[in-house]
C-alpha positions as CSV (number, residue, x, y, z in Angstrom):
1,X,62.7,-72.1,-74.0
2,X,62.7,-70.6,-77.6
3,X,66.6,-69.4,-79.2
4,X,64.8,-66.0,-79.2
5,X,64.1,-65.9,-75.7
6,X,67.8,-67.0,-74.9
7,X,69.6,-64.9,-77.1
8,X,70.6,-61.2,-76.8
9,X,68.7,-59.7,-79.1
10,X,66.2,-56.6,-78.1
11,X,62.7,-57.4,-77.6
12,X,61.4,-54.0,-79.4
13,X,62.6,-52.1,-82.2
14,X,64.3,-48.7,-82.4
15,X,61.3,-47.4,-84.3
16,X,58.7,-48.7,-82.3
17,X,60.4,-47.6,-78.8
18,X,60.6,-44.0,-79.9
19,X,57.3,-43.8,-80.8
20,X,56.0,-44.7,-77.4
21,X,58.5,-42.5,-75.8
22,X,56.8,-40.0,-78.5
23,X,53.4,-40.6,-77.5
24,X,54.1,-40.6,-73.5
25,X,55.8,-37.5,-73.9
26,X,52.9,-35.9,-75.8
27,X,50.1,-37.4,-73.6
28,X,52.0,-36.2,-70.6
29,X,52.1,-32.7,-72.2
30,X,48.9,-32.9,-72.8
31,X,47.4,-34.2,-69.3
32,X,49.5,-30.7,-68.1
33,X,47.6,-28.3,-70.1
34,X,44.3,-29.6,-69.7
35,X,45.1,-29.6,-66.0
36,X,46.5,-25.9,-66.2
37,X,44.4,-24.5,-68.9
38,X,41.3,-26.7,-68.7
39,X,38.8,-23.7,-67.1
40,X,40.7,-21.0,-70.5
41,X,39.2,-23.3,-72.6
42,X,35.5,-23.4,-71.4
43,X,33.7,-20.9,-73.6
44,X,32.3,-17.9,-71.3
45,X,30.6,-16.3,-74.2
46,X,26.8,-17.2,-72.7
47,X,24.2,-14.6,-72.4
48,X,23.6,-12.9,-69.3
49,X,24.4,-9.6,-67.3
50,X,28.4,-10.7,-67.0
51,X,31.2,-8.6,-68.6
52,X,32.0,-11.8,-71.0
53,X,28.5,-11.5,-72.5
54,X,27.7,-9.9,-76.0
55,X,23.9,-11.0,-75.3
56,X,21.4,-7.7,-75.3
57,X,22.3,-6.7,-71.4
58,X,25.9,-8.4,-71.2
59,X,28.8,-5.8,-71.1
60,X,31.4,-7.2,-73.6
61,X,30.4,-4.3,-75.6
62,X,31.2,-1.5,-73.6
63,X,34.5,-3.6,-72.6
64,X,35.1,-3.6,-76.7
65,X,34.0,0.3,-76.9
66,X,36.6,1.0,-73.7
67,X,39.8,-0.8,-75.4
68,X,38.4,0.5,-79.1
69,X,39.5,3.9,-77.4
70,X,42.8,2.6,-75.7
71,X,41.6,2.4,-72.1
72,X,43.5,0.1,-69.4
73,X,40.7,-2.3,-69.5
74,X,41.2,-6.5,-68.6
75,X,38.2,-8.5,-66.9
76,X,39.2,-9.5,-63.5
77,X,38.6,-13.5,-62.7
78,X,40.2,-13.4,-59.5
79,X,38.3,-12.9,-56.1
80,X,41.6,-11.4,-54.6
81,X,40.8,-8.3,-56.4
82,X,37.5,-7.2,-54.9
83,X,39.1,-7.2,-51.7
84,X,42.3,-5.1,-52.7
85,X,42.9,-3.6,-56.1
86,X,44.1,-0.4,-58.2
87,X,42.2,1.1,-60.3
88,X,38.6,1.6,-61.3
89,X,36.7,-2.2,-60.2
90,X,33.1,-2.3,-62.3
91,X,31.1,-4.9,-60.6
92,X,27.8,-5.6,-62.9
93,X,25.4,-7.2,-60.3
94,X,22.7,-9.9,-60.9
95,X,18.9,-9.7,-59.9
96,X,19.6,-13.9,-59.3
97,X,21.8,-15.7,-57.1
98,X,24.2,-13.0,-55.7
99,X,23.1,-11.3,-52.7
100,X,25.1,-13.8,-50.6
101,X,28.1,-13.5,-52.6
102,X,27.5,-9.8,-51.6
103,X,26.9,-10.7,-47.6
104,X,31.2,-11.2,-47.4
105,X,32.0,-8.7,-49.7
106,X,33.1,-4.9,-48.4
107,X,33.5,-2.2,-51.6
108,X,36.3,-0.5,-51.9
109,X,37.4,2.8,-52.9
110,X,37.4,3.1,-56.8
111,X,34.3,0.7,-57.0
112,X,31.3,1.3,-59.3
113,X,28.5,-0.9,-58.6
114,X,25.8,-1.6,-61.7
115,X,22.8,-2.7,-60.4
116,X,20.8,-5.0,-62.7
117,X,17.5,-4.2,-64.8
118,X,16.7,-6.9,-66.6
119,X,15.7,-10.8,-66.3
120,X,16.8,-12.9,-69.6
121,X,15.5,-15.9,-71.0
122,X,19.0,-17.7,-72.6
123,X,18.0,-19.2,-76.2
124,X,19.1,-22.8,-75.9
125,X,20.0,-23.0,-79.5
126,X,22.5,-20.4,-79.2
127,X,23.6,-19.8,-75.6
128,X,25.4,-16.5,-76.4
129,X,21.8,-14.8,-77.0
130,X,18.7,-14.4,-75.1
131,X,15.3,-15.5,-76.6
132,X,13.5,-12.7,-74.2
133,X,14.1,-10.4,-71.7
134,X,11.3,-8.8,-69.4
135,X,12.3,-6.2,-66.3
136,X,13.6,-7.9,-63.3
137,X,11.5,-7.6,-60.2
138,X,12.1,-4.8,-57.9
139,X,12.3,-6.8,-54.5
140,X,15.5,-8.6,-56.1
141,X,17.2,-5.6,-56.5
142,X,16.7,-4.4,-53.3
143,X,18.0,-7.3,-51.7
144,X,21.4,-6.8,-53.4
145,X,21.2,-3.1,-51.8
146,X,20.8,-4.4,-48.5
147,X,23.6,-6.9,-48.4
148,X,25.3,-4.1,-50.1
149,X,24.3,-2.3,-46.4
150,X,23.0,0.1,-48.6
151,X,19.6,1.7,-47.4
152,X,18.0,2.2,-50.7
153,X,15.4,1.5,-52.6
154,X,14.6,1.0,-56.9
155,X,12.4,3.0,-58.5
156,X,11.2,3.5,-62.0
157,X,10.1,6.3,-64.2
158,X,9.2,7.5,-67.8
159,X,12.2,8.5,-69.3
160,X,12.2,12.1,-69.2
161,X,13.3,14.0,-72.8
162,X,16.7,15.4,-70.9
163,X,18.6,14.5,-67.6
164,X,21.1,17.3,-66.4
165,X,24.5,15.5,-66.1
166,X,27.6,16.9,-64.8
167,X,28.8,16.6,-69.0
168,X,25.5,18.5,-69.5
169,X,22.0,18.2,-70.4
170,X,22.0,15.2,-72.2
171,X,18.8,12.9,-74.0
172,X,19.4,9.6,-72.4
173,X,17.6,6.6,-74.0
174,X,16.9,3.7,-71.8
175,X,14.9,0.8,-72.7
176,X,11.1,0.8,-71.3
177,X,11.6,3.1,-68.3
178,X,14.6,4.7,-66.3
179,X,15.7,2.5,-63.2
180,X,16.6,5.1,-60.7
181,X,18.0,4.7,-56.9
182,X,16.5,6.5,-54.1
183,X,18.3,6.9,-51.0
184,X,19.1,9.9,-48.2
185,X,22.2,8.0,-47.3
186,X,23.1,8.4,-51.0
187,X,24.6,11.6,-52.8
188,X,23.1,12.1,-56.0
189,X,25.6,12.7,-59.4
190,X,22.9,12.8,-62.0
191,X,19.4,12.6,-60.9
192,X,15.8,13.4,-61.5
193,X,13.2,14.3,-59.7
194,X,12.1,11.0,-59.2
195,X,15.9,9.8,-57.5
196,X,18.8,9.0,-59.0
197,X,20.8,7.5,-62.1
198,X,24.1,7.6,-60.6
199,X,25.2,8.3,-57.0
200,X,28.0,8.4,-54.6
201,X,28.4,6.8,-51.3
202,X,29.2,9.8,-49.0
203,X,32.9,10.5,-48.1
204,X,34.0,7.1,-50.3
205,X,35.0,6.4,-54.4
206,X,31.9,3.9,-54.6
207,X,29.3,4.9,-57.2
208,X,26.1,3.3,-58.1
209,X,24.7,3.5,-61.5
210,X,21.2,2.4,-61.2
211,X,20.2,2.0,-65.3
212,X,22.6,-0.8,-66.6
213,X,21.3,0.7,-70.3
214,X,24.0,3.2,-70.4
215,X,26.5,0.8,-70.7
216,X,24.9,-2.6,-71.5
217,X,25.8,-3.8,-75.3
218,X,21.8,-2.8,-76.2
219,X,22.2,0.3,-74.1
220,X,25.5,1.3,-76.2
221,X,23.4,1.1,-79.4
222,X,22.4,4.7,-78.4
223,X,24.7,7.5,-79.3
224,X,24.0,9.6,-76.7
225,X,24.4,6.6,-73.5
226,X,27.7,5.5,-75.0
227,X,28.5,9.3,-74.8
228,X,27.3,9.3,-71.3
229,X,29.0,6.0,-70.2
230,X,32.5,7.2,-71.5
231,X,32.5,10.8,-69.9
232,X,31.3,8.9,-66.7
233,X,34.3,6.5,-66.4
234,X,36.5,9.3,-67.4
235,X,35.3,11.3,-63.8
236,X,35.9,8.1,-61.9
237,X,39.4,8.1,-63.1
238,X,42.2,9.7,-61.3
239,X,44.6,9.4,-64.2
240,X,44.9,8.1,-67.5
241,X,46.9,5.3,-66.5
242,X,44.5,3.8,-64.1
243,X,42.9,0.3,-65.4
244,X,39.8,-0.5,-65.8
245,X,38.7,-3.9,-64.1
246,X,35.1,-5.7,-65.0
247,X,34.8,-8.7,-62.1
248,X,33.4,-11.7,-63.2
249,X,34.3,-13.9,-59.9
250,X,30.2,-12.5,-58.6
251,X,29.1,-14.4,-61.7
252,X,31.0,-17.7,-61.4
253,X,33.7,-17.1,-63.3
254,X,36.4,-17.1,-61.0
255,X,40.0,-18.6,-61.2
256,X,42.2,-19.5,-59.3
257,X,45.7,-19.1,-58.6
258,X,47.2,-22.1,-60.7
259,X,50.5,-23.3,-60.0
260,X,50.8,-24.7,-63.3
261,X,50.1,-21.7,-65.2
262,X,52.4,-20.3,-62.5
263,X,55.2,-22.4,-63.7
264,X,55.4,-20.9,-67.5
265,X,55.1,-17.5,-66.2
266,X,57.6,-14.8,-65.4
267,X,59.4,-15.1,-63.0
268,X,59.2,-19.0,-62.9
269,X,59.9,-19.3,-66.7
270,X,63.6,-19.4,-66.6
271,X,63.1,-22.3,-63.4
272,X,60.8,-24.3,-65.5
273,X,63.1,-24.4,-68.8
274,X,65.7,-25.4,-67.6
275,X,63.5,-28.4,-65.3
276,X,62.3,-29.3,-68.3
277,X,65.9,-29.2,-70.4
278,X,67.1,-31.6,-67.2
279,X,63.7,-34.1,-67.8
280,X,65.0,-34.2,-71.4
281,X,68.1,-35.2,-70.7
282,X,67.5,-37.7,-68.0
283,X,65.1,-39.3,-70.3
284,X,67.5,-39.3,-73.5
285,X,70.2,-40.8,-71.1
286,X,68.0,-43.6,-70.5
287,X,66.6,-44.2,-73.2
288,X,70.5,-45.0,-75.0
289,X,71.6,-46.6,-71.8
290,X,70.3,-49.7,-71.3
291,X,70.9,-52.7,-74.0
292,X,69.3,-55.7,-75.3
293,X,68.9,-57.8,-72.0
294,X,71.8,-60.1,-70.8
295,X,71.6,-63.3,-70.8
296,X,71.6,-65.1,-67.8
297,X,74.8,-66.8,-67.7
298,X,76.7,-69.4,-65.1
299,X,77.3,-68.2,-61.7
300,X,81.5,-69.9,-62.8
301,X,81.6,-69.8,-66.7
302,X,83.6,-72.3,-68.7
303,X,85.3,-72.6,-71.8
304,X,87.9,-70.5,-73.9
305,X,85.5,-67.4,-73.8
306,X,85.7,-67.4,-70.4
307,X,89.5,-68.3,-69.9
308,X,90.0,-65.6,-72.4
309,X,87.9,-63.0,-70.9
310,X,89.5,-63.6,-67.1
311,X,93.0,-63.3,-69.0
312,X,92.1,-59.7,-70.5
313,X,90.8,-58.7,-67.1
314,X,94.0,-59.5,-65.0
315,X,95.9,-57.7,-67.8
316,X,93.7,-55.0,-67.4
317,X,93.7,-54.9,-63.5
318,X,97.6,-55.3,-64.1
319,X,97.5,-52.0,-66.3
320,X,100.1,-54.0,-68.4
321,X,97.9,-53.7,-71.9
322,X,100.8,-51.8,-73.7
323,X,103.1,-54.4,-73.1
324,X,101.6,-56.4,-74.7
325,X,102.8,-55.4,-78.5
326,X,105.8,-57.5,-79.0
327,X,103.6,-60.3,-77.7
328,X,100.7,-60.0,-80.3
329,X,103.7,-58.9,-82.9
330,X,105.4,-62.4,-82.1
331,X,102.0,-64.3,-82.3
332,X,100.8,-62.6,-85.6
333,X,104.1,-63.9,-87.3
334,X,104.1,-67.5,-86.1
335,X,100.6,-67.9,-87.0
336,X,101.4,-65.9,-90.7
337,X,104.2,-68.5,-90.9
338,X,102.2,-72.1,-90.5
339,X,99.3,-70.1,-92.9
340,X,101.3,-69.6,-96.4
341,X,103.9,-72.2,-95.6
342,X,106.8,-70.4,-94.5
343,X,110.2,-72.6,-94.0
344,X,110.5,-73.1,-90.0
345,X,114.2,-72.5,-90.2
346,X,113.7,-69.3,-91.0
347,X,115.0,-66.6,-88.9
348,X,112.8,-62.8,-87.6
349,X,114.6,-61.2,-90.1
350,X,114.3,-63.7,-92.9
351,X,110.7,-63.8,-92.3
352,X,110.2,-60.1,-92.1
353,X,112.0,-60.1,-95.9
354,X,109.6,-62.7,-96.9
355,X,106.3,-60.3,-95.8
356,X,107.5,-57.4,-97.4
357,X,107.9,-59.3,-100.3
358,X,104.0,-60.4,-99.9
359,X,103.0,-56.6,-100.5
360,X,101.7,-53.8,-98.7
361,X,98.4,-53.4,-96.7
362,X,96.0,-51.6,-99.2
363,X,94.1,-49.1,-97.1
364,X,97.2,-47.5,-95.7
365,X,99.9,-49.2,-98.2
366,X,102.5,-49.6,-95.1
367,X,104.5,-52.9,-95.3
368,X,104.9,-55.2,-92.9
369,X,108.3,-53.9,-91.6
370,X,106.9,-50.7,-91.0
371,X,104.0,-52.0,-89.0
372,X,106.7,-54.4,-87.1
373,X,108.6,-51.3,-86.3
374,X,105.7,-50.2,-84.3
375,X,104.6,-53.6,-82.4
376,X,108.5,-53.7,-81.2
377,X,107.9,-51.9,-78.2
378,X,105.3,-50.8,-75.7
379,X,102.9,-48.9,-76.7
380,X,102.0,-45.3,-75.8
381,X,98.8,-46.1,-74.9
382,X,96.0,-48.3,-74.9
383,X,94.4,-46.6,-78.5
384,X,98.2,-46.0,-79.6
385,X,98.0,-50.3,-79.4
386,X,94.9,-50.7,-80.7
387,X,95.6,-48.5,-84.0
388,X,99.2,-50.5,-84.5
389,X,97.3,-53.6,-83.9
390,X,94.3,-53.1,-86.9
391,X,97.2,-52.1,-89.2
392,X,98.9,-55.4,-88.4
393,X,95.5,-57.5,-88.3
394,X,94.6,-55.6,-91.7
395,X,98.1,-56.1,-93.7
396,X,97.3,-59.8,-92.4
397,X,93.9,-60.0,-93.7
398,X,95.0,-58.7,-97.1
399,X,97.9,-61.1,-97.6
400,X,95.6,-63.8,-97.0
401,X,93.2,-62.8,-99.4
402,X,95.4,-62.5,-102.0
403,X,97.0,-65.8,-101.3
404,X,93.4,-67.6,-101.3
405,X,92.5,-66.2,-104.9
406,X,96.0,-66.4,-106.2
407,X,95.5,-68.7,-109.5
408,X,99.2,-70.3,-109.2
């Protein structure tokens, strides 16, 4: 077995064992906030009729237009809203992939429901736009009416030059043609002849706007819609308070109550700080605990170390360690004596003389009678004996210095 292996000496560096505490601690950080944060980092900017879209008929626009003019106005990602919220909900429906998302799901009160118009093709090149867009088929949209149990049905016209609104006559500019609902269940808000743009579900807050142009980001590029779509959300609201919610759970974008984002929110934040100021602790504890490893020793040692060792323990167990100061006083000056040559016939007081005459210690410049004073009784204490002790073992180290180099 190798002397390094045997000895005491640590088997990594100070350096090198903080900088894998270091990188554990940031890896383990990191593995947190990927966990928690992992679906806030996907990018939701890719075209399509959802509110996080700035394609041609995505509704990020009229989201940007709402909080341009300091509306209430966040996009909703959880599903526990649709079924209980307050305020005004905007769910912006799909022609694809929804109508059993839309079996489960029962409107409430303070609802506007946007039915879709158009079918997009998504440019691969750059996901947020669309290379075309062509008018989505009829059928589709019907089938979101029904499991809407909504007895309706799509139709669509020329746009006419004016449509009488409850804001007025107003020159409303939909793309192509005007997507209008036609129902008797329904109560008409603004309509044509033809059926209407936006109706009311008898005796409940739930509105339909059949034309997504008036509020769709190509839509808004009209003066006159954007007008429209802002006096329209304005009748919907009881109060200028009430927010504005866009869902985006219909169109996959739902989240979920995480309890690691839980953990750094309010009220939890104060909980988690102080966890995490108990984790840093702990770990700095540890880390400054624990040694070099021991080495493996007899089960019965031997020798003077031992001998020596057992000795300081009984004194120890026998709390007797500041009785001990005459005893180490008495040793020091014997062994002082042999070193420079003392005569043995010497008396304590002849000797004492003879040390003073030696010099002082140089740190603290007290003689040796004034450190014996000290050693001549117990001492007050276990540090009260160790302090009288290194000013004795000091004035002795310096006497025998100057002895060693002294040219005579």
């Amino acid at each position: 077995m190798s002397d390094n292996t045997q000895s005491g000496a640590a088997p990594f560096a100070v350096r090198t064992v903080a900088i894998l505490i270091a990188v554990a601690v940031f890896s383990f950080g990191a593995i947190m906030v990927l966990a928690g944060w992992s679906p806030e980092l996907r990018d939701r900017d890719r075209a399509g009729d959802h509110p996080f879209s700035t394609s041609a008929i995505g509704y990020n626009g009229f989201i940007r237009l709402l909080e341009a003019q300091g509306y209430p106005v966040e996009t909703s990602r959880f599903k526990s809203n649709l079924d209980g919220h307050y305020g005004l909900m905007v769910l912006t429906l799909s022609p694809r992939g929804m109508s059993k998302a839309l079996e489960d799901y029962e409107p409430q009160d303070g609802t506007l429901i946007v039915l879709p118009k158009w079918s997009g093709m998504v440019d691969w090149t750059n996901p947020s736009r669309l290379k075309d867009t062509d008018l989505a088929n009829e059928s589709s949209i019907d089938a979101l009416l029904d499991a809407l149990d909504i007895d309706a049905e799509i139709v669509r016209t020329d746009v006419p030059p004016r449509v009488s609104t409850p804001f007025g006559r107003m020159a409303l500019k939909p793309d192509l043609e005007m997507q209008l609902v036609r129902s008797d269940d329904l109560t008409p808000i603004v309509a044509t002849r033809n059926g209407a743009l936006l109706a009311q579900i008898p005796g409940r807050d739930i509105y339909i706007l059949a034309d997504p142009d008036m509020i769709n980001t190509f839509g808004l590029a009209e003066r006159e819609n954007a007008r429209f779509a802002m006096q329209m959300i304005n009748m919907m609201r009881y109060s200028d308070d009430e927010p504005i919610l866009f869902d985006a759970t219909l169109h996959g974008f739902n989240q979920s109550e995480n309890l690691l984002q839980m953990m750094f929110d309010i009220p939890f934040l104060a909980v988690t700080l102080v966890a995490l100021a108990a984790a840093l602790l702990l770990g700095w504890a540890a880390s400054i605990r624990f040694g070099p490893p021991a080495r493996e020793t007899r089960a019965i040692a031997l020798g003077k170390q031992a001998l020596a060792d057992n000795s300081a323990g009984l004194v120890s167990m026998a709390r007797r360690e500041t009785r001990m100061a005459p005893g180490y006083l008495s040793l020091i000056r014997r062994r002082l004596a042999r070193q420079i040559g003392a005569p043995r016939n010497l008396t304590e007081a002849q000797l004492s003389e003879l040390f003073d005459r030696l010099g002082p210690e140089e740190a603290s410049g007290k003689t040796f009678s004034q450190i014996e004073a000290g050693l001549r009784g117990p001492a007050a204490s276990r540090e009260d004996l160790m302090h009288k002790a290194r000013d004795l073992w000091r004035w002795r180290r310096d006497i025998l210095r100057r002895s060693m180099n002294d040219p005579s």
